[in-house]
C-alpha positions as CSV (number, residue, x, y, z in Angstrom):
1,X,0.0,0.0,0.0
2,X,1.3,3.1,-1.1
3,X,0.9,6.3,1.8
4,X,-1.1,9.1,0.1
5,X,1.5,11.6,0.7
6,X,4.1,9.2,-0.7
7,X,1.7,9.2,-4.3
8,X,2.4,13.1,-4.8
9,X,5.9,12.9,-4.4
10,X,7.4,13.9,-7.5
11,X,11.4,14.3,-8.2
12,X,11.0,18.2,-7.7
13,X,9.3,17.4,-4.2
14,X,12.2,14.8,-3.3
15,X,15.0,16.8,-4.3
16,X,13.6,19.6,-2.1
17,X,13.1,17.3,0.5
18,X,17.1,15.9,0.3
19,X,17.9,19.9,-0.1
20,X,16.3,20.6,3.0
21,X,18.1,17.6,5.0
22,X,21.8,18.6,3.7
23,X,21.2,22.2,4.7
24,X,19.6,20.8,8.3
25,X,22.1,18.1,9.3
26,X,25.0,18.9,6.9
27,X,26.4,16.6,3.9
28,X,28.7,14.8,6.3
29,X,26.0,13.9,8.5
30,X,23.4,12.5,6.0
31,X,25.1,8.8,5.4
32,X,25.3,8.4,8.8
33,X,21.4,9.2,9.7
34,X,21.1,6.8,6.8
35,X,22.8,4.1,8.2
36,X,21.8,4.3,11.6
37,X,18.1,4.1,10.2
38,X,19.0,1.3,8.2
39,X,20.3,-0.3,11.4
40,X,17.2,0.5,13.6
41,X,14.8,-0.9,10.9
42,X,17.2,-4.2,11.0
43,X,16.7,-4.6,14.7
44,X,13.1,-3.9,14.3
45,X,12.7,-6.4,11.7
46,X,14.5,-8.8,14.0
47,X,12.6,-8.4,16.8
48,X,9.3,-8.7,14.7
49,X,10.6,-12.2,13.3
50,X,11.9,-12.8,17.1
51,X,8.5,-12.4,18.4
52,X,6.7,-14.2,15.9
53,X,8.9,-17.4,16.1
54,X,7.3,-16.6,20.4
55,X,4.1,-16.5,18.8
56,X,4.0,-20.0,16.5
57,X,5.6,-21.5,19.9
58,X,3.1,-20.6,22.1
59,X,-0.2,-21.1,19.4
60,X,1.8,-24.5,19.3
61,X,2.1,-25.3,23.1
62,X,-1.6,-24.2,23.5
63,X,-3.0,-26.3,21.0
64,X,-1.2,-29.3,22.2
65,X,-2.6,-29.0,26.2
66,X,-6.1,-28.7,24.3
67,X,-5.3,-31.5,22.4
68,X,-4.2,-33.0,26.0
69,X,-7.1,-32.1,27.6
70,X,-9.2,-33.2,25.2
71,X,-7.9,-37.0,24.5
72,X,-9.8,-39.6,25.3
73,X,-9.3,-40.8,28.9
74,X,-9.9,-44.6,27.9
75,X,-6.9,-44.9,25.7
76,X,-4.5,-45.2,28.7
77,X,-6.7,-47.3,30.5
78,X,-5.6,-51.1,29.8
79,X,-8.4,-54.1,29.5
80,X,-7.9,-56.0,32.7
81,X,-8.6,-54.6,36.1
82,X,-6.2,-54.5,39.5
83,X,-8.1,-58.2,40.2
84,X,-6.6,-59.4,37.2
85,X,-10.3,-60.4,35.2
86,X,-11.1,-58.8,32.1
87,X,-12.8,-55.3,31.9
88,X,-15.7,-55.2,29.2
89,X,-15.0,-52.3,26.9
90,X,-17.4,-49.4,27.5
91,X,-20.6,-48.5,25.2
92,X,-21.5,-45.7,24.0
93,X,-23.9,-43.4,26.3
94,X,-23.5,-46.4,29.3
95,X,-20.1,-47.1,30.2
96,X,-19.0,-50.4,31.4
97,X,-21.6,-53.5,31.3
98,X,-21.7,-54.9,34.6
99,X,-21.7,-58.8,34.5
């Protein structure tokens, strides 16, 4: 998306604009407001990637405790009871048949 004020900029407009800077700062002191921008928008880009490599981890960890809470409860429950006799497997809606 181009800014609106960025879609009347014509060369005129820019060269005024980089006029206006050298007499502000000086000539000497333009590259190095230039690359000290450069180097805040590379930390800034970093710490964006930084915090959404935090985000995907934690989306991750939270679906997987859902996923935990959610499992079936029967699956780590083995067929035969502490008495050592078979445990019929539960129905639907009922549970466990009694004999």
């Amino acid at each position: 998306m181009i800014h609106p004020l960025l879609a009347i900029a014509t060369p005129e407009i820019i060269i005024g604009v980089l006029i206006l800077g050298a007499l502000l700062f000086g000539a000497d002191k333009l590259p190095k407001l230039a690359r000290s921008a450069g180097a805040a928008k590379k930390e800034f880009m970093m710490g964006q990637i930084e915090a959404d490599e935090a985000t995907a981890k934690a989306r991750e960890e939270a679906r997987l405790r859902v996923e935990r809470e959610h499992s079936d409860v029967m699956d780590n429950v083995s067929g035969v009871s502490a008495a050592g006799q078979d445990v019929p497997n539960p129905t639907p809606d009922k549970g466990t048949l009694s004999s």
